[in-house]
C-alpha positions in Angstrom: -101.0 23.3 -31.1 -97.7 21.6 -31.3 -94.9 23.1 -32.8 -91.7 21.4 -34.2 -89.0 22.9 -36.0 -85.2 22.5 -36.9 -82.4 24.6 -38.1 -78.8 23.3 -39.1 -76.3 25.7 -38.9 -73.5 24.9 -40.8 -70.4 26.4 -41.4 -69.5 26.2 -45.0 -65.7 27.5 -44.7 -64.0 25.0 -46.6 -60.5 26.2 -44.8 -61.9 26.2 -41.4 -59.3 25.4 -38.8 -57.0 24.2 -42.0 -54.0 24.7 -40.1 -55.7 22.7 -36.3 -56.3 20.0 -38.1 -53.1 19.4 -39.8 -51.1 19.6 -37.1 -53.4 17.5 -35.1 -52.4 15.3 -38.3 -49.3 15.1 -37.9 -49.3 14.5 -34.4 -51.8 11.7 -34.4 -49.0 9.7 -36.9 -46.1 10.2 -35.2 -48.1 9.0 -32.4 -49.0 5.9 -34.5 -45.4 5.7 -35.2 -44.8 5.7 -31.5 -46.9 3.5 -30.6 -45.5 0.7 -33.2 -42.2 1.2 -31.8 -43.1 0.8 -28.1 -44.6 -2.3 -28.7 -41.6 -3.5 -30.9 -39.8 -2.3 -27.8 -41.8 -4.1 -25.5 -42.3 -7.3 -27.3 -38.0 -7.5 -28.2 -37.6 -6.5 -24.0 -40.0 -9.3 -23.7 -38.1 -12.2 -25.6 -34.5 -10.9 -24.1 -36.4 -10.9 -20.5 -34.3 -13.1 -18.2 -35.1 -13.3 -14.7 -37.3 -10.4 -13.7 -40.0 -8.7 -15.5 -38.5 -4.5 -14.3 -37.4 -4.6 -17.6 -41.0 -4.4 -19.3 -42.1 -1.5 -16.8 -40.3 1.3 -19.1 -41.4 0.1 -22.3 -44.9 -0.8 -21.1 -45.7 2.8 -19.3 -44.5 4.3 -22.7 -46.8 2.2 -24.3 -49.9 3.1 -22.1 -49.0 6.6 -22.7 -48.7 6.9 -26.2 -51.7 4.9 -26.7 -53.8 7.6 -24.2 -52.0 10.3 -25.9 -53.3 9.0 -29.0 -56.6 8.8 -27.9 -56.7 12.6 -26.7 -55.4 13.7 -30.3 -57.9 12.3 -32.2 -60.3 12.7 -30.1 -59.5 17.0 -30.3 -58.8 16.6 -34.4 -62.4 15.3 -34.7 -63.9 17.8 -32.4 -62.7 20.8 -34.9 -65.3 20.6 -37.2 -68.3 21.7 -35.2 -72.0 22.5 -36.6 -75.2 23.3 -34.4 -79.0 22.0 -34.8 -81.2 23.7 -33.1 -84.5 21.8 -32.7 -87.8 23.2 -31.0 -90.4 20.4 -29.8 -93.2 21.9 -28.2 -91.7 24.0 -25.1 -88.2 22.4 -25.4 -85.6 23.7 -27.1 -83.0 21.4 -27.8 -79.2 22.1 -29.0 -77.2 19.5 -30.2 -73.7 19.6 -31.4 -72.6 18.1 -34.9 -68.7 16.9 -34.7 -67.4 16.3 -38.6 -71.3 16.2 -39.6 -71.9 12.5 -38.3 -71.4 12.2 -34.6 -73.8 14.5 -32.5 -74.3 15.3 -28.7 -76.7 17.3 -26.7 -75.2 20.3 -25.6 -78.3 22.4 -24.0 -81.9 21.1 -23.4 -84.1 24.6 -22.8 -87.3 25.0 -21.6 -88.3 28.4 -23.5 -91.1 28.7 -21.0 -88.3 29.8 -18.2 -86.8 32.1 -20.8 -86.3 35.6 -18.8 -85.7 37.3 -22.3 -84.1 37.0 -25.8 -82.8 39.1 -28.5 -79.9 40.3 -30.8 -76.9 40.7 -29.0 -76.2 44.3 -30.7 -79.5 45.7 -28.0 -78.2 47.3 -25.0 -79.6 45.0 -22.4 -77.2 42.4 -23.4 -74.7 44.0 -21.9 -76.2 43.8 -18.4 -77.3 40.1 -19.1 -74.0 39.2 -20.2 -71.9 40.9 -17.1 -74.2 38.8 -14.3 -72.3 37.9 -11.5 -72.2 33.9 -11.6 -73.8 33.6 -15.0 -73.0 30.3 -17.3 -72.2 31.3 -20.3 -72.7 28.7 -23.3 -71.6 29.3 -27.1 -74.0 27.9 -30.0 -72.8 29.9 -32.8 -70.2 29.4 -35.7 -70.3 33.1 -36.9 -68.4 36.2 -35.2 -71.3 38.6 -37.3 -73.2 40.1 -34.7 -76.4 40.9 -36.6 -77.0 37.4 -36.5 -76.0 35.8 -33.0 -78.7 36.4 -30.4 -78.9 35.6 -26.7 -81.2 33.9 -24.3 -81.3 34.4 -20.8 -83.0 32.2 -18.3 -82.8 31.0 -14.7 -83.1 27.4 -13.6 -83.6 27.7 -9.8 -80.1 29.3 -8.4 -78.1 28.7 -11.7 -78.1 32.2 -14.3 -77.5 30.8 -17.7 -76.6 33.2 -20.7 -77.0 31.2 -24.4 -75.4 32.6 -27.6 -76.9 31.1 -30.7 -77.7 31.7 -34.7 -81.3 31.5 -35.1 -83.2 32.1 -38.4 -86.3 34.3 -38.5 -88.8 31.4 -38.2 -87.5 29.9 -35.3 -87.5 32.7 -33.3 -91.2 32.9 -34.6 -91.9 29.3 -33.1 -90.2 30.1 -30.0 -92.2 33.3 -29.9 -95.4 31.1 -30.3 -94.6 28.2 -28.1 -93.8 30.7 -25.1 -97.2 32.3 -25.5 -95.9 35.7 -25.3 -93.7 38.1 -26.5 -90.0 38.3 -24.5 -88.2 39.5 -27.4 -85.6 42.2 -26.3 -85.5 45.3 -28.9 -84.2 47.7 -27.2 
């Protein structure tokens, strides 16, 4: 039997990170700004240029810099806004990051077959999971609600990797189906 299922977890806070995202903003147009008057700096350094070209090393670095620096801004402004989809395929489970709700990214590929255990994170064992010497620990949930973030905890060979996620009551159904048996941690 193959199973298939996928969850969206969405945050609907309509004022979340309100005060990141102007600031990033702001910074990303004075960047702009900066970066339209380095190259009106380079190109007047250009048509007063002489002899030697040392004069277009200053403006030209500033240039570069403000252009990367521009780069890394937006590039931290769009990653704010970040949703989860969780989708099980079979024995894969498959997380995938949502920036602003059109660019996505695998962030976890799981095979739920080399699940050691799962559960709500409110059980006692997690504890002992979660304080493993050399875990990895990875983050796939938006709330801070405890009753509804569980854990998984599997090893892949040498590497210990603890996963924190929002799962709805029929996809820990599938998963408890497409492992065969039942891992669930209750206590």
């Amino acid at each position: 039997m193959e199973i298939y299922y996928e969850q969206y977890v969405i945050d609907d806070t309509k004022n979340r990170n309100h005060g990141k995202k102007i600031f990033f903003t702001v910074i990303f147009w004075v960047n702009a700004v900066f970066i339209a008057l380095a190259a009106l700096w380079l190109y007047l350094t250009f048509l007063t240029l002489t002899e030697s070209f040392l004069p277009l090393i200053f403006p030209g670095v500033f240039l570069v810099l403000t252009a990367v620096s521009l780069f890394f801004v937006r590039r931290q402004k769009n990653s704010l806004d970040v949703d989860f989809d969780y989708i099980l395929s079979g024995e894969k489970l498959r997380i995938i990051r949502v920036f602003n709700r059109r660019r996505r990214k695998l962030y976890l590929d799981i095979d739920v077959k080399k699940l050691a255990t799962y559960g709500a994170v409110t059980v006692d064992s997690f504890n002992r999971y979660e304080k493993t010497p050399g875990v990895k620990k990875h983050y796939a949930n938006l709330t801070q609600d405890e009753t509804k973030i569980y854990f998984m905890y599997y090893t892949d060979g040498p590497d210990k990797t603890l996963v924190l996620f929002e799962p709805d009551e029929t996809l820990l159904h599938n998963m408890r189906m497409a492992i065969g048996r039942d891992i669930l941690t209750k206590k």
